[in-house]
C-alpha positions in Angstrom: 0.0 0.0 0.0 1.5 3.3 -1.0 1.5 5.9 1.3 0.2 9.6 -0.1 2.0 12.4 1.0 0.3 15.5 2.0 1.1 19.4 1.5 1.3 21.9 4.4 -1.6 23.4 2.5 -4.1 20.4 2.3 -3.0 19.3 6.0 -4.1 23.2 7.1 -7.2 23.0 4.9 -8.2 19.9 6.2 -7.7 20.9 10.0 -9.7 23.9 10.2 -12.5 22.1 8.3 -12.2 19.7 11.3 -12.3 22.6 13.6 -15.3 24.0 11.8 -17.2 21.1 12.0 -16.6 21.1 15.4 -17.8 24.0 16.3 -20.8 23.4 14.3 -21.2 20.3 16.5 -20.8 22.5 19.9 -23.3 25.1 18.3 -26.1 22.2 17.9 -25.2 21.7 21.3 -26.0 25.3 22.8 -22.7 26.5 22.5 -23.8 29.6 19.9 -20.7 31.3 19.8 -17.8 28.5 19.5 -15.7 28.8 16.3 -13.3 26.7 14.4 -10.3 29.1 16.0 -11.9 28.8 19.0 -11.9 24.8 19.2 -7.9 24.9 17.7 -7.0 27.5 20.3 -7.9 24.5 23.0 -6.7 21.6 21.6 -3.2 22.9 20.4 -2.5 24.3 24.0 -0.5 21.2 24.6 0.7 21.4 21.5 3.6 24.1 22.4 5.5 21.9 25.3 4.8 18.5 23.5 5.7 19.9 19.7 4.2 19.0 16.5 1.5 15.8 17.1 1.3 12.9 15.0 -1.5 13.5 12.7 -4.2 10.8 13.8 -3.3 12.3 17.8 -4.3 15.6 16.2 -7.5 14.3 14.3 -8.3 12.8 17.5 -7.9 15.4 19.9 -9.9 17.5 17.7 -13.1 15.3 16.9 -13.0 13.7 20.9 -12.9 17.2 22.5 -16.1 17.5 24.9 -18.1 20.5 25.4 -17.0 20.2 29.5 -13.5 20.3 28.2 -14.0 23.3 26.4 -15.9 25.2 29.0 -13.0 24.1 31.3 -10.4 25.9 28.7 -12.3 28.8 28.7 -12.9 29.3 32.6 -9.1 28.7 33.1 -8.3 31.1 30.2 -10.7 33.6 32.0 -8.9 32.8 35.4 -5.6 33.8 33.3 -6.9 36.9 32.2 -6.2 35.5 28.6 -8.1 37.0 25.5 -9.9 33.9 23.8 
């Protein structure tokens, strides 16, 4: 089985529509304001001590992220006095 080898460009694409349809997800769920920045902003949080993630971790991360999870980002951020 060949392997297919994927540009910077298609990998970004591809992640922010994952992030979008995230969003869209946490929107159905009440969440009216959530965007696709919004759900990268928490999952890559980890991302800056651990470095660049293997790309089914990051597919993963970003389609099992819970709503609780979320809200828990956003009350630490708010604890922080961080702008998200």
């Amino acid at each position: 089985m060949e392997s297919e080898e994927w540009s910077y460009e298609q990998l970004s694409d591809e992640i922010e529509a994952m992030c979008r349809s995230k969003a869209e997800e946490f929107r159905l769920l009440g969440y009216e304001y959530v965007t696709g920045k919004d759900i990268w902003d928490c999952v890559s949080r980890n991302y800056y001590k651990e470095g660049r993630p293997a790309l089914h971790k990051l597919v993963n991360d970003i389609y099992s992220l819970k709503a609780n999870s979320y809200m828990n980002y956003l009350t630490i951020a708010a604890y922080r006095g961080l702008n998200v």
